[in-house]
C-alpha positions as CSV (number, residue, x, y, z in Angstrom):
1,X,-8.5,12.6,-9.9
2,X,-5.6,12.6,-12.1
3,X,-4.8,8.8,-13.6
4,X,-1.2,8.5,-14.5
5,X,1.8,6.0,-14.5
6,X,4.4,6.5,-12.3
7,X,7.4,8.4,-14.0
8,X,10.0,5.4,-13.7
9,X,10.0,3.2,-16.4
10,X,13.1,2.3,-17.9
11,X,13.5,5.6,-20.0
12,X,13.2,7.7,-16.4
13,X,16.9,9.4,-15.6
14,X,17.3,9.9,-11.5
15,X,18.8,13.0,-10.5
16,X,21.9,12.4,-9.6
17,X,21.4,13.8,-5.7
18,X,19.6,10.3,-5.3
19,X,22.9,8.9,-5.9
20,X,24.1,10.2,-3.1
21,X,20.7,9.6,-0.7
22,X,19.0,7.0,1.6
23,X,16.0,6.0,0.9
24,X,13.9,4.3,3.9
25,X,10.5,2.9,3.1
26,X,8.7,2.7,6.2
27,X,5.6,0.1,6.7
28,X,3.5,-0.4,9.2
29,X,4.8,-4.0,9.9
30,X,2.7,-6.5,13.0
31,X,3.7,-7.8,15.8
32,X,1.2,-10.4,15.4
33,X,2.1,-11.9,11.8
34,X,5.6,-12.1,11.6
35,X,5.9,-12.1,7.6
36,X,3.7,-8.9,7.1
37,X,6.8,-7.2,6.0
38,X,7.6,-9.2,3.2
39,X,6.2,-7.2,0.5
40,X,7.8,-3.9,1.9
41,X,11.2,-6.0,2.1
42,X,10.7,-7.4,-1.4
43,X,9.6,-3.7,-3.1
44,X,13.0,-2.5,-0.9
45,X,15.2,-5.2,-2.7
46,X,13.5,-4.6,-6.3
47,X,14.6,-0.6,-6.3
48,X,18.1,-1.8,-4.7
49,X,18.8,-3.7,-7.7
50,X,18.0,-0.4,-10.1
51,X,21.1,1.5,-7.8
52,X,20.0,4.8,-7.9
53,X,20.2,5.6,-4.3
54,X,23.4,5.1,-2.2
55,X,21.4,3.0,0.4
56,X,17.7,1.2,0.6
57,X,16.1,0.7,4.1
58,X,13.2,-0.7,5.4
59,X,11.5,0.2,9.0
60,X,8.2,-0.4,10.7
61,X,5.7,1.2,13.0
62,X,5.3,-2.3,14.5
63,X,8.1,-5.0,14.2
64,X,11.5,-5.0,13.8
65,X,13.2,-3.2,12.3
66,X,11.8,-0.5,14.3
67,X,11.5,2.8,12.7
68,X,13.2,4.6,15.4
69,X,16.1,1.8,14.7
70,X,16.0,2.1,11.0
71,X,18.6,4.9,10.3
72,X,21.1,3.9,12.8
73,X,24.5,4.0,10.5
74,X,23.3,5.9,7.7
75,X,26.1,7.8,6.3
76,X,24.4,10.0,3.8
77,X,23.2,14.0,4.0
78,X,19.9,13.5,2.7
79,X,17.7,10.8,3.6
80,X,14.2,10.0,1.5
81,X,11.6,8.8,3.7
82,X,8.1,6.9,1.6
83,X,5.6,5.7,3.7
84,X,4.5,2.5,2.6
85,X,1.1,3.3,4.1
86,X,-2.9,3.1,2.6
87,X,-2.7,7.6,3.2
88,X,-2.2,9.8,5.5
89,X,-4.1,9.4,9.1
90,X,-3.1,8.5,12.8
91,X,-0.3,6.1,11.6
92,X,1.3,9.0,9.6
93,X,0.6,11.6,11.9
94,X,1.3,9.8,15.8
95,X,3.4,7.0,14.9
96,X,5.6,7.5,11.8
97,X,6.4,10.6,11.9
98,X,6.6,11.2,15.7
99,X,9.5,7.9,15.7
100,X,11.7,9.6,12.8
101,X,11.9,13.1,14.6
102,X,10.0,14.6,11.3
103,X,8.0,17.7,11.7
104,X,7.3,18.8,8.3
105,X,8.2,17.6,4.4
106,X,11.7,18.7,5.4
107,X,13.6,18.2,8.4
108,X,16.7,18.8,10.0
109,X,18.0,16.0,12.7
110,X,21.3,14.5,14.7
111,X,21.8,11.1,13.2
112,X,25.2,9.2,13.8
113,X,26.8,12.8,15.4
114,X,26.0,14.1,12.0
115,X,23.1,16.9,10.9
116,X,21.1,15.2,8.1
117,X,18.0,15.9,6.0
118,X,15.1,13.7,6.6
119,X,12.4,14.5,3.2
120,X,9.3,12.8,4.5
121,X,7.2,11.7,0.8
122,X,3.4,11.7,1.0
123,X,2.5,8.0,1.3
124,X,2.1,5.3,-1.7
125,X,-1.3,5.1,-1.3
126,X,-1.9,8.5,-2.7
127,X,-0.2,8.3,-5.8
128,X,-2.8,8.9,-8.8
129,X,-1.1,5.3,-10.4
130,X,-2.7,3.5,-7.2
131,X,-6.1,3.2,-9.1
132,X,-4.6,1.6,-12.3
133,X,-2.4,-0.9,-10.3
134,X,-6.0,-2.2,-8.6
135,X,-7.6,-1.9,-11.8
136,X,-5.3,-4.4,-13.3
137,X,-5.4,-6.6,-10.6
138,X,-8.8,-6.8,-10.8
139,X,-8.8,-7.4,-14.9
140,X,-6.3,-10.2,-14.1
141,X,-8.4,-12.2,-11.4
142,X,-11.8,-11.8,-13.5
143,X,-9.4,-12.9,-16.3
144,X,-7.5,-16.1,-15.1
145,X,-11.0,-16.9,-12.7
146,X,-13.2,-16.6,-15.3
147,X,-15.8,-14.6,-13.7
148,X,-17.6,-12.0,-16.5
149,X,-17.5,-8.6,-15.0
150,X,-20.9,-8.0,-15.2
151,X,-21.8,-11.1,-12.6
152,X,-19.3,-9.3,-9.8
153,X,-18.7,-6.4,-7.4
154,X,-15.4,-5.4,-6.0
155,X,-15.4,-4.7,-2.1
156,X,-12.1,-2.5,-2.0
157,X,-11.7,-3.0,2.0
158,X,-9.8,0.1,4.2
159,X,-9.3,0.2,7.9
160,X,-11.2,3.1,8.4
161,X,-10.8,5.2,12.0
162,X,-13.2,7.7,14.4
163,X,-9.8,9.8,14.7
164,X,-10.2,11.0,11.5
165,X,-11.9,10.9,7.6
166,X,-8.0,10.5,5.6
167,X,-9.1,6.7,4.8
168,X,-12.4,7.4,4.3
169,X,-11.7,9.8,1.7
170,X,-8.8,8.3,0.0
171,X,-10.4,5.0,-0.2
172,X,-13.3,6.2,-2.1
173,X,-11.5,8.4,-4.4
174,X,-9.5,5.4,-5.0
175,X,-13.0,3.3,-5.5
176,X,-14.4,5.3,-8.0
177,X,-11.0,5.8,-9.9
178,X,-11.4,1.8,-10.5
179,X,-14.6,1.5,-11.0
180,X,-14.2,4.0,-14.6
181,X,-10.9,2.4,-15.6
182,X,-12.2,-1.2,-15.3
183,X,-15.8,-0.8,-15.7
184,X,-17.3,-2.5,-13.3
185,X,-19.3,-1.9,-10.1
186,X,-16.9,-1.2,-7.2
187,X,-17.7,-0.4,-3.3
188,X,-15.0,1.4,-0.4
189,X,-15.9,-0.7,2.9
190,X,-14.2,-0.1,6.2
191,X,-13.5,-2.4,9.2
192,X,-13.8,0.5,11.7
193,X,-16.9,2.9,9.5
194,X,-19.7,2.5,7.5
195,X,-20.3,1.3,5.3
196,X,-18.8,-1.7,7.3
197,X,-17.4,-5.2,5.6
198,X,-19.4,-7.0,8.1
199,X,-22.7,-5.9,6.1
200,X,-21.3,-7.0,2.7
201,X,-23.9,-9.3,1.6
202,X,-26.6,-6.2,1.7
203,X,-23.9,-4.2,-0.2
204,X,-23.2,-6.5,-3.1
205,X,-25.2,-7.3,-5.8
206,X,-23.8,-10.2,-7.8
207,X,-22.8,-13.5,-7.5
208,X,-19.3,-13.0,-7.1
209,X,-17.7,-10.4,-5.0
210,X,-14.0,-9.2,-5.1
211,X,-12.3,-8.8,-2.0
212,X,-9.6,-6.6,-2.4
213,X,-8.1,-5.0,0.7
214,X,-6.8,-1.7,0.5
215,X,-3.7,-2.1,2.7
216,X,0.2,-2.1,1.7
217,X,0.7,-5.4,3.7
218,X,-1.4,-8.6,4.4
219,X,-1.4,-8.4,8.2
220,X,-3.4,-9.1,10.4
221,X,-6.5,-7.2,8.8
222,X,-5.6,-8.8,5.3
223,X,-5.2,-12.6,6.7
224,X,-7.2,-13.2,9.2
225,X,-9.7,-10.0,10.1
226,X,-11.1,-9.5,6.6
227,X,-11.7,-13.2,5.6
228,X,-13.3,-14.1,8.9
229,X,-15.9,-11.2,8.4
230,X,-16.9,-12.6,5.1
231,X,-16.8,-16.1,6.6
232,X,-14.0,-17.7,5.1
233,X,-11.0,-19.3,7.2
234,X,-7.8,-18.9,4.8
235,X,-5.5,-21.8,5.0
236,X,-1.7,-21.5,4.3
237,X,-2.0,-23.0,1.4
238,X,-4.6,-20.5,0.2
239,X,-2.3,-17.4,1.6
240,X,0.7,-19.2,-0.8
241,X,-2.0,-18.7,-3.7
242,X,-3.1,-15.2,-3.0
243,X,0.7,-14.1,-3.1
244,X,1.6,-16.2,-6.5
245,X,-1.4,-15.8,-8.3
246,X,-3.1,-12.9,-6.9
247,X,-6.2,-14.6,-5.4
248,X,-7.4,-17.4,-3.6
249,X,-11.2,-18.8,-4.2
250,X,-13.9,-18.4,-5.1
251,X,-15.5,-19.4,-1.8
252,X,-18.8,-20.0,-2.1
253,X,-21.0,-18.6,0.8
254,X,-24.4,-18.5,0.7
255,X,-25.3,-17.5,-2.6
256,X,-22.7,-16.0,-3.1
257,X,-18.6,-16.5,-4.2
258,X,-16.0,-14.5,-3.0
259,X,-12.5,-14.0,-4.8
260,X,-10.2,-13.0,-2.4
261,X,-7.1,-10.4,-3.9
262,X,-3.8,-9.9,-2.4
263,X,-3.2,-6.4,-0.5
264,X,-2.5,-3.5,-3.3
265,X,1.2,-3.3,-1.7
266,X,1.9,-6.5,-3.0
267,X,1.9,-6.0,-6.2
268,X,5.2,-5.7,-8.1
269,X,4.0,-2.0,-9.8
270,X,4.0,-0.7,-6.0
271,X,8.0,-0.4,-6.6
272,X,7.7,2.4,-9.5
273,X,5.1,3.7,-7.1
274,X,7.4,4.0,-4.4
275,X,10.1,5.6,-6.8
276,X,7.6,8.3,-8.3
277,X,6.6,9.5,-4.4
278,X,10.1,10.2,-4.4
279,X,10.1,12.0,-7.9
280,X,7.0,14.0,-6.8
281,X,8.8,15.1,-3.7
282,X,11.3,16.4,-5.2
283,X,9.4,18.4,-7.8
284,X,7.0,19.9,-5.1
285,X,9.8,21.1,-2.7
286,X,13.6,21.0,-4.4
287,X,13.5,21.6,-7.8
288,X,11.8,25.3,-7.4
């Protein structure tokens, strides 16, 4: 897998076309935790500020705003679509795309009266920077916690799904990428495949173990599904500490203590991420 650093540092030029795009980032969003968009909003706002697209949008599978409301008055010809998703999968494939109309990398719709271009970006998750962002998360809660590498796993936790292997795969190519840029012993788990979070204890060996899920927003799997299956209840206070510092913990279970990471699509580098989909889009099918 190639390791790189997404393409938009400060040196990094836009095309100008961008100046005169939309660019929707479309999450997954719950119905069930109100403030699981936050992070998409927040990475939406960051790449505002650099004004190198005409307009910035957010939309969601689940929640509002829906995706299927998300270009209504969009005055643009071209409109940038990066799915703020784990990888490609049943999301991607029967939701996403399905509620934008898209039926391929390029598409022609109606929007507003108008004929637009809807680009549709593979999804953030697959970017080959993905594995360095975890990587330094990681470094920075062995770092600020204390723990020595050598005394800890890293669980890097993924839905998963029957329908299909997309997370499967992507998940453990992501695993092993950290594993050789930090050095230290990391394990792809699943909520819905094997091997499952639920049998973490006879899958890590150490005495601490790094919970990191592999999801673009806390959610429901991220605050309440994945903690309760290694047997800790997070508090709100706890939740507050995971999104400043990074982490929450450790939690000592057994004999064991769990470090609990924020979601990879919190972190702030998820914003150059989200640019260089864009970037690599453009490569692969307009600058031919």
């Amino acid at each position: 897998m190639l390791i790189s650093k997404p393409s938009s540092e400060p040196s990094f030029t836009p095309p100008s076309r961008w100046r005169d795009a939309t660019l929707l980032i479309a999450g997954h969003g719950s119905s069930r935790i109100p403030d699981s968009g936050r992070a998409t909003l927040d990475l939406a706002a960051a790449i505002a500020n650099r004004r190198w697209f005409r307009d910035v949008r957010t939309g969601f599978c689940k929640g509002a705003p829906a995706l299927s409301d998300a270009l209504d008055g969009v005055d643009t010809e071209n409109i940038y679509v990066v799915p703020n998703l784990a990888c490609r999968g049943h999301i991607f494939d029967a939701v996403l795309s399905p509620a934008l109309g898209s039926i391929g990398p390029v598409t022609e719709i109606f929007n507003n009266g108008r004929r637009r271009r809807l680009f549709l970006c593979e999804p953030v998750g697959m970017n080959p920077a993905l594995p360095g962002i975890v990587a330094g998360r990681i470094r920075e809660t062995l770092k600020t916690s204390g723990v020595r590498k050598t005394d800890a796993v890293v669980m890097i936790v993924a839905h998963g799904s029957s329908r299909g292997a997309e997370s499967y795969l992507q998940t453990r190519t992501v695993a092993e990428a950290v594993s050789a840029i930090a050095g230290i012993r990391t394990r792809a788990v699943f909520l819905e495949q094997t091997p499952r979070l639920e049998d973490w204890r006879a899958l890590a060996r150490g005495r601490f173990v790094l919970i990191l899920p592999f999801m673009v927003a806390t959610g429901v799997h991220g605050a309440i599904d994945i903690p309760r299956l290694v047997g800790i209840d997070l508090s709100d206070a706890e939740l507050s500490a995971i999104s400043r510092q990074g982490y929450a913990g450790p939690f000592d279970i057994g004999d064991k203590s769990i470090l609990y990471c924020r979601a990879v699509g919190s972190e702030p580098g998820l914003a150059d991420v989200i640019v260089d989909q864009v970037r690599q889009f453009d490569r692969r099918n307009l600058d031919n």
